[in-house]
C-alpha positions in Angstrom: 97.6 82.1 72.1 99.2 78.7 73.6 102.8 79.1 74.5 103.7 76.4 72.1 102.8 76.9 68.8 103.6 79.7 66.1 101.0 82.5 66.2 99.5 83.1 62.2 101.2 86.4 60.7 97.5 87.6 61.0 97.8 87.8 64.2 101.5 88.8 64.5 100.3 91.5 62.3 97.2 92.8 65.0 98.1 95.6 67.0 98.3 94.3 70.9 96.1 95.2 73.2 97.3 97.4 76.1 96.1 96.7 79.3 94.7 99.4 81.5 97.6 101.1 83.3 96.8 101.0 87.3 96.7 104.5 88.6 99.6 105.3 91.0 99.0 104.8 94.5 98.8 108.3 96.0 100.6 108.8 99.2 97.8 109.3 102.3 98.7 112.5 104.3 97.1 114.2 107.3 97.9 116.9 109.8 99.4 116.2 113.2 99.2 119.0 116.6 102.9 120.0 117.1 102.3 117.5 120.1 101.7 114.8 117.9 104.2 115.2 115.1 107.1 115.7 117.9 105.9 112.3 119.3 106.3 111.1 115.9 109.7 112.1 115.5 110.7 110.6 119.1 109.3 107.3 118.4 110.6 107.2 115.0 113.7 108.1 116.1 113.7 105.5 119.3 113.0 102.7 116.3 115.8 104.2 113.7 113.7 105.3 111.3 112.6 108.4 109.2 108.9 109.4 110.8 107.1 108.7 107.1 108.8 105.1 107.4 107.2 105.0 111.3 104.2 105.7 110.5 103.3 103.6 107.6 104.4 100.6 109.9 102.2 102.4 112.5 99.4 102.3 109.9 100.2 98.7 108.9 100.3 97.4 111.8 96.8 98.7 112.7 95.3 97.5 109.6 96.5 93.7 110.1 95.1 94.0 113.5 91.6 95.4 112.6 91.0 94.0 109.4 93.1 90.7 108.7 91.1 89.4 106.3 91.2 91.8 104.1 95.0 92.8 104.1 97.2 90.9 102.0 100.8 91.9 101.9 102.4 93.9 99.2 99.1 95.4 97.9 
């Protein structure tokens, strides 16, 4: 259907179709030692932020360095 002209009450009338829903991205979680996760909290609180918020950019940051063509931003 073109932006610009009326669309024909028969296809007013037609029930829309739906697109497929995207599942919901699941949240990635893994065990640290005790060593680790206190690490973890150090950093994250050296960089004033929660440890979740750390390690995502952690993550990130990993990923744009090992596999730049692949990333894109946002997704």
């Amino acid at each position: 259907m073109r932006a610009n002209r009326m669309p024909s009450p028969l296809e007013l009338s037609r029930p829309r179709q739906r697109r497929a829903r995207k599942p919901p991205r699941s949240p990635v979680t893994f065990r640290l030692t005790e060593a680790d996760e206190d690490a973890l909290h150090m950093l994250a609180q050296r960089a004033k932020l929660g440890s979740s918020a750390f390690a995502r950019r952690i993550v990130e940051h990993y990923i744009r360095q090992h596999a730049p063509q692949r990333v894109k931003k946002g997704t």
